[in-house]
DRENSE-409768 format. One record per residue: residue number from 1; residue in one letter; x, z, y of N, C-alpha, C in turn. Coordinates in steps of 0.2 Angstrom, whole numbers, plus 5000, padded with zeros to 4 digits. Example, Ala and Ser with C-alpha at 12.3 -4.5 7.8 and 13.67 -1.06 7.14 Angstrom:
REM residues 2
+-----+---+------+------+------+------+------+------+------+------+------+
:   k : r :   nX :   nZ :   nY :  caX :  caZ :  caY :   cX :   cZ :   cY :
+-----+---+------+------+------+------+------+------+------+------+------+
:   1 : A : 5066 : 5039 : 4972 : 5062 : 5039 : 4978 : 5066 : 5039 : 4984 :
:   2 : S : 5064 : 5035 : 4989 : 5068 : 5036 : 4995 : 5064 : 5039 : 5000 :
+-----+---+------+------+------+------+------+------+------+------+------+
REM end
This chain:
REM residues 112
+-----+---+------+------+------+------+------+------+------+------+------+
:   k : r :   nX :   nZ :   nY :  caX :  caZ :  caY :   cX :   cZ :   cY :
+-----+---+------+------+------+------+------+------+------+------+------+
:   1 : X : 4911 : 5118 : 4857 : 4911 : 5111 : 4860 : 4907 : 5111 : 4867 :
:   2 : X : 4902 : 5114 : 4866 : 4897 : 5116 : 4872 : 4901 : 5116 : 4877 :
:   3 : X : 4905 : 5121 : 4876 : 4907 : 5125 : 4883 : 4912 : 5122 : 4886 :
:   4 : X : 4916 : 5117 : 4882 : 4918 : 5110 : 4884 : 4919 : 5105 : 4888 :
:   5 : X : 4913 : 5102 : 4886 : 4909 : 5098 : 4889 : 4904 : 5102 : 4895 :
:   6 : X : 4901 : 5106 : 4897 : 4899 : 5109 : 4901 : 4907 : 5111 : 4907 :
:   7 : X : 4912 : 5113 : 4906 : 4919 : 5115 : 4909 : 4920 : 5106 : 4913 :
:   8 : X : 4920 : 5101 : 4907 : 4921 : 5095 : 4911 : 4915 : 5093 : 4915 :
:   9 : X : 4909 : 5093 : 4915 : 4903 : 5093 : 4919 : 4904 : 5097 : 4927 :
:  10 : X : 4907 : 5103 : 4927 : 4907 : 5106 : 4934 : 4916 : 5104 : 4935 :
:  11 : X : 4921 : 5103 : 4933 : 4925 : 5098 : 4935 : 4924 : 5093 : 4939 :
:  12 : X : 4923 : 5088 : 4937 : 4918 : 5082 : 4940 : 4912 : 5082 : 4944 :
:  13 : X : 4911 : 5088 : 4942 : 4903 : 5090 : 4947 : 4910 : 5093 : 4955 :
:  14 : X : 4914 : 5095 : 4955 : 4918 : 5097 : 4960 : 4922 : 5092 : 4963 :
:  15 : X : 4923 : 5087 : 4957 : 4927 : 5081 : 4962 : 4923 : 5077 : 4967 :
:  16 : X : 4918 : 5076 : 4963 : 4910 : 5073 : 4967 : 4910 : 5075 : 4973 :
:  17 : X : 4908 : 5084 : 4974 : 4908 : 5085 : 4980 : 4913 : 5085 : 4986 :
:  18 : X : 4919 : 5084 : 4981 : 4924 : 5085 : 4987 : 4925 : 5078 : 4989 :
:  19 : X : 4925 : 5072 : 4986 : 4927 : 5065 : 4987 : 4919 : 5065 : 4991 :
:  20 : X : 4914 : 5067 : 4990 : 4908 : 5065 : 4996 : 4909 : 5070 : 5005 :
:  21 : X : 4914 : 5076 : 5004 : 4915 : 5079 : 5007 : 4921 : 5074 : 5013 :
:  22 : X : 4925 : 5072 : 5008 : 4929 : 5070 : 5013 : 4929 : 5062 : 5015 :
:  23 : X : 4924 : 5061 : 5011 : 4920 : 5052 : 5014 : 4914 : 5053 : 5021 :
:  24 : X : 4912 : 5059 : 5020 : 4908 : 5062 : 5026 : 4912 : 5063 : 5033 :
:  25 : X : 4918 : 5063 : 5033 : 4921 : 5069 : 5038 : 4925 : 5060 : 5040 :
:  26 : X : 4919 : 5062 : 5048 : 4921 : 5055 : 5051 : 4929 : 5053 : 5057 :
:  27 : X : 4932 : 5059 : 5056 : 4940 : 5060 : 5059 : 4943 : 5058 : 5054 :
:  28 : X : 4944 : 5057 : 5046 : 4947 : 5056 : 5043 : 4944 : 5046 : 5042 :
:  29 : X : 4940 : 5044 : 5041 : 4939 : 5038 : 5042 : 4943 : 5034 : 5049 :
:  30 : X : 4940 : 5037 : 5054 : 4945 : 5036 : 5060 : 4952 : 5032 : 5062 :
:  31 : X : 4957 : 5039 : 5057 : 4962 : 5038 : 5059 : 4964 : 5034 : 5053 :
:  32 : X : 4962 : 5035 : 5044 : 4962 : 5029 : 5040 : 4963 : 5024 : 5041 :
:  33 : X : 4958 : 5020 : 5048 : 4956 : 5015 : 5048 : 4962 : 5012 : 5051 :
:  34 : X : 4966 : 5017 : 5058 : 4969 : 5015 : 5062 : 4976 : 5015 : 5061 :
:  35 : X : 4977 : 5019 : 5055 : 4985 : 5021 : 5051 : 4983 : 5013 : 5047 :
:  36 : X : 4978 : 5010 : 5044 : 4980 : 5003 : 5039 : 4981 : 4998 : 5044 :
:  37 : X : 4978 : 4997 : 5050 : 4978 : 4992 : 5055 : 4985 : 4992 : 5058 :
:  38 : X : 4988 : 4999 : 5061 : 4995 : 5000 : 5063 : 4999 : 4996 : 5056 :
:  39 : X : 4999 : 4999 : 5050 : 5003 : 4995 : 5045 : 5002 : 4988 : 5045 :
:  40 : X : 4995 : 4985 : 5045 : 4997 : 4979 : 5044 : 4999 : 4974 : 5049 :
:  41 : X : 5000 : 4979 : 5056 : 5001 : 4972 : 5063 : 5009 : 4974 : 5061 :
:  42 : X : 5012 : 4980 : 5060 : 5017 : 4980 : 5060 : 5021 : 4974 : 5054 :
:  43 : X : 5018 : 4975 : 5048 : 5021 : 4971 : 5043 : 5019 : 4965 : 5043 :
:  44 : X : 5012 : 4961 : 5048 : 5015 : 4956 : 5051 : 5020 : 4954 : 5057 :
:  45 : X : 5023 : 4959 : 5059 : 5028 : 4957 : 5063 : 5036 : 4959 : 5060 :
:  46 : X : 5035 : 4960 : 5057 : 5043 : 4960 : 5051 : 5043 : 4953 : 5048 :
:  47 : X : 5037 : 4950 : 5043 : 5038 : 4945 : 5043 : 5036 : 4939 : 5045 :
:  48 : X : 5040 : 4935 : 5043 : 5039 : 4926 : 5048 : 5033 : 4925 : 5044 :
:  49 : X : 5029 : 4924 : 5039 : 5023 : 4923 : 5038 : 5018 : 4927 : 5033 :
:  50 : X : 5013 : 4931 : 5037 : 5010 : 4936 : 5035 : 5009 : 4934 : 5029 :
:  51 : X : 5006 : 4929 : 5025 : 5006 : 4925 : 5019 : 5008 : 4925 : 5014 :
:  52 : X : 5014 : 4930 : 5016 : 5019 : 4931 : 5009 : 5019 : 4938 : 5007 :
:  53 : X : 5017 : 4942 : 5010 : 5015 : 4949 : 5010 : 5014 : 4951 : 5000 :
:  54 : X : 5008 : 4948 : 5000 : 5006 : 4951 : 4994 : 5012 : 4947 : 4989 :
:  55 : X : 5016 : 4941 : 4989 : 5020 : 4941 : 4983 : 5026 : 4944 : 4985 :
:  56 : X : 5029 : 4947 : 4994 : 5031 : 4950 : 4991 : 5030 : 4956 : 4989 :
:  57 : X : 5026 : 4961 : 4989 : 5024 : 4967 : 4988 : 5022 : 4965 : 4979 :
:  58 : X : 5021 : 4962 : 4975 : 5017 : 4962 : 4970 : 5022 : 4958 : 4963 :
:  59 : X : 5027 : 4956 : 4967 : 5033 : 4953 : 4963 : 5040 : 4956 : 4963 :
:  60 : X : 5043 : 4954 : 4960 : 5051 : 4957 : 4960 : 5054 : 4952 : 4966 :
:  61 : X : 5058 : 4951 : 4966 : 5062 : 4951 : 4973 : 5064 : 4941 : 4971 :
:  62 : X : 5069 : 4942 : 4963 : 5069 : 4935 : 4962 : 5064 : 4930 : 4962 :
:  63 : X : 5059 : 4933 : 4959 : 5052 : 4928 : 4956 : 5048 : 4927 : 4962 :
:  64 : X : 5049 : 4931 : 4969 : 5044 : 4931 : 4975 : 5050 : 4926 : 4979 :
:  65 : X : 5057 : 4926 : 4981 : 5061 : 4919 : 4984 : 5061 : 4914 : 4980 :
:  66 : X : 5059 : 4914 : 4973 : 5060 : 4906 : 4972 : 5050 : 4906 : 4973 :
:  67 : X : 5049 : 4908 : 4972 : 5038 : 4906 : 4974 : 5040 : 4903 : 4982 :
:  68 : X : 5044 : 4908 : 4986 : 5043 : 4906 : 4996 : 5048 : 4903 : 4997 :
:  69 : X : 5052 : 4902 : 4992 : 5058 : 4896 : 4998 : 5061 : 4891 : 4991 :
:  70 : X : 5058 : 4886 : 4990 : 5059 : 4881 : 4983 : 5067 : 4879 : 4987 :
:  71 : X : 5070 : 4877 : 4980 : 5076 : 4872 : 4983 : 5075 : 4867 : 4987 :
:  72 : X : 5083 : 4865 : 4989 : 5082 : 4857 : 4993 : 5083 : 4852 : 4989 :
:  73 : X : 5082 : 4847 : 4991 : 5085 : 4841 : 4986 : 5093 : 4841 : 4985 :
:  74 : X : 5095 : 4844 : 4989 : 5105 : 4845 : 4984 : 5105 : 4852 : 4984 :
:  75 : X : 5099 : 4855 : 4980 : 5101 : 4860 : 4977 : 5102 : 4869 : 4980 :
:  76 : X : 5102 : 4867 : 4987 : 5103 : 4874 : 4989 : 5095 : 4877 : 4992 :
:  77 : X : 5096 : 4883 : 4993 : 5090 : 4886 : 4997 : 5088 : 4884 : 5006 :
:  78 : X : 5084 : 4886 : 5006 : 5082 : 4884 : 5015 : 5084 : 4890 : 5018 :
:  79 : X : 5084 : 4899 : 5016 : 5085 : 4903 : 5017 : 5090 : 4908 : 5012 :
:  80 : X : 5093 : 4912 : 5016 : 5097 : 4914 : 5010 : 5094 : 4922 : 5008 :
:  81 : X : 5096 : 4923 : 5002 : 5094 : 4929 : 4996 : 5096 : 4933 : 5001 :
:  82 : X : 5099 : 4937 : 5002 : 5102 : 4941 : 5008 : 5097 : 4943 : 5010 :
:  83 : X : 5097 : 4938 : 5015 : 5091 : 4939 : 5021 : 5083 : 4943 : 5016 :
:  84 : X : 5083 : 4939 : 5014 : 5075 : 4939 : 5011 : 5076 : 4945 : 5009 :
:  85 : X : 5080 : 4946 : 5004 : 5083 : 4953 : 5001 : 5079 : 4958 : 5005 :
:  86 : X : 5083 : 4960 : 5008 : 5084 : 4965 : 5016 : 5077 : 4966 : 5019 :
:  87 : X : 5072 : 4958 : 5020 : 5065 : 4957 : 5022 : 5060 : 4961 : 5017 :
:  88 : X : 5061 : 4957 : 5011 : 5058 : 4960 : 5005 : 5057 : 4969 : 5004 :
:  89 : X : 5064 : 4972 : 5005 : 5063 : 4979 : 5004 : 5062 : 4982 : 5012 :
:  90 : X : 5062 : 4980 : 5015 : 5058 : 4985 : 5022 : 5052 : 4981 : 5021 :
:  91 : X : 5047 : 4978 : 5019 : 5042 : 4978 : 5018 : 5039 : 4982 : 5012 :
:  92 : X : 5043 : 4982 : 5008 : 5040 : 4987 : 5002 : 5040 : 4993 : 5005 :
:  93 : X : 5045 : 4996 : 5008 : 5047 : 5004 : 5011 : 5042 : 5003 : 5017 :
:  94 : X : 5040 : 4999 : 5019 : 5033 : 5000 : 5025 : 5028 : 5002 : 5020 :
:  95 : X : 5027 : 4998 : 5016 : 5020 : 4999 : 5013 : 5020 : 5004 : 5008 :
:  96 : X : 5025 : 5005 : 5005 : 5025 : 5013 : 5002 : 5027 : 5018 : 5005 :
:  97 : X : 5029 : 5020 : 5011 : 5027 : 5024 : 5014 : 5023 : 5024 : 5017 :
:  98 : X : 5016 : 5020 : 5019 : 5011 : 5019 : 5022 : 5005 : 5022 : 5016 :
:  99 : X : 5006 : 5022 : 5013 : 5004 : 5023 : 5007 : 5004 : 5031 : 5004 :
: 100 : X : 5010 : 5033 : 5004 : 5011 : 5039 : 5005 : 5008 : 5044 : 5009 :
: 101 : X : 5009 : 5040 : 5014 : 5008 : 5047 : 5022 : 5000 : 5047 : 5023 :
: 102 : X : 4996 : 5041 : 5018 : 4988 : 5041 : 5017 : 4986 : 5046 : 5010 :
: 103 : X : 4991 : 5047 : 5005 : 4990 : 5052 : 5000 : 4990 : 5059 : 5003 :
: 104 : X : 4997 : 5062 : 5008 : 4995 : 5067 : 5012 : 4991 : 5067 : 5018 :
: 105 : X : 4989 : 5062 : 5020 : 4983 : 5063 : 5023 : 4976 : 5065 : 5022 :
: 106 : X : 4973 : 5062 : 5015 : 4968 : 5065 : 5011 : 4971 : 5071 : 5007 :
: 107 : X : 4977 : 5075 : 5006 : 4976 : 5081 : 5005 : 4977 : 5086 : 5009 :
: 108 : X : 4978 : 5084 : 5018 : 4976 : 5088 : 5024 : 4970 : 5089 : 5023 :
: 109 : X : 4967 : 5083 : 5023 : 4960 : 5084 : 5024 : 4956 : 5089 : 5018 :
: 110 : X : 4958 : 5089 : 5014 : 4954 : 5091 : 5007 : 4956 : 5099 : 5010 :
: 111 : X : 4963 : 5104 : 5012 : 4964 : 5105 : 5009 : 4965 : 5112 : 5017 :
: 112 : X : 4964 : 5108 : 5022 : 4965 : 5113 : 5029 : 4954 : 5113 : 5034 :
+-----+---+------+------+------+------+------+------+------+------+------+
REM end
């Protein structure tokens, strides 16, 4: 069991240095900063109100159009599913490829 728990100790003794490694390396914070900035002027100019961002990104597609566009009083929408459809999934596919191309960027950096 020693030898165990000692094998987990230099595990985590190696992540430690390589997560402090690559918190030190000031080209990768850099370009971090500038790749989330980029994502998020962009996904505020896809949608009409940055505001909606997190429910749509954090809800299913029905429960985030009726939260952002309530009925009218005879019943109809202000905006149609379609639309927001279409909206909703290129913001998702922005922000998970954004998201992505930041997991392969911390293992360029870990790893060249």
């Amino acid at each position: 069991m020693n030898n165990f728990l000692e094998g987990m100790r230099a595990v985590f003794g190696g992540l430690t240095d390589l997560l402090l490694g690559v918190t030190n390396y000031p080209l990768f914070w850099g370009f971090s900063l500038g790749f989330l900035v980029s994502t998020l002027v962009h996904a505020f100019l896809m949608t009409d109100n940055p505001r909606q961002i997190p429910t749509v990104l954090f809800q299913d597609k029905s429960t985030s159009f009726e939260k952002l566009y309530p009925r009218k009083a005879n019943g109809t929408y202000a905006k149609s599913y379609a639309d927001f459809s279409k909206a909703a999934k290129r913001t998702k596919i922005l922000f998970s490829t954004a998201f992505f191309l930041l997991l392969l960027l911390i293992l360029l950096v870990i790893f060249i």
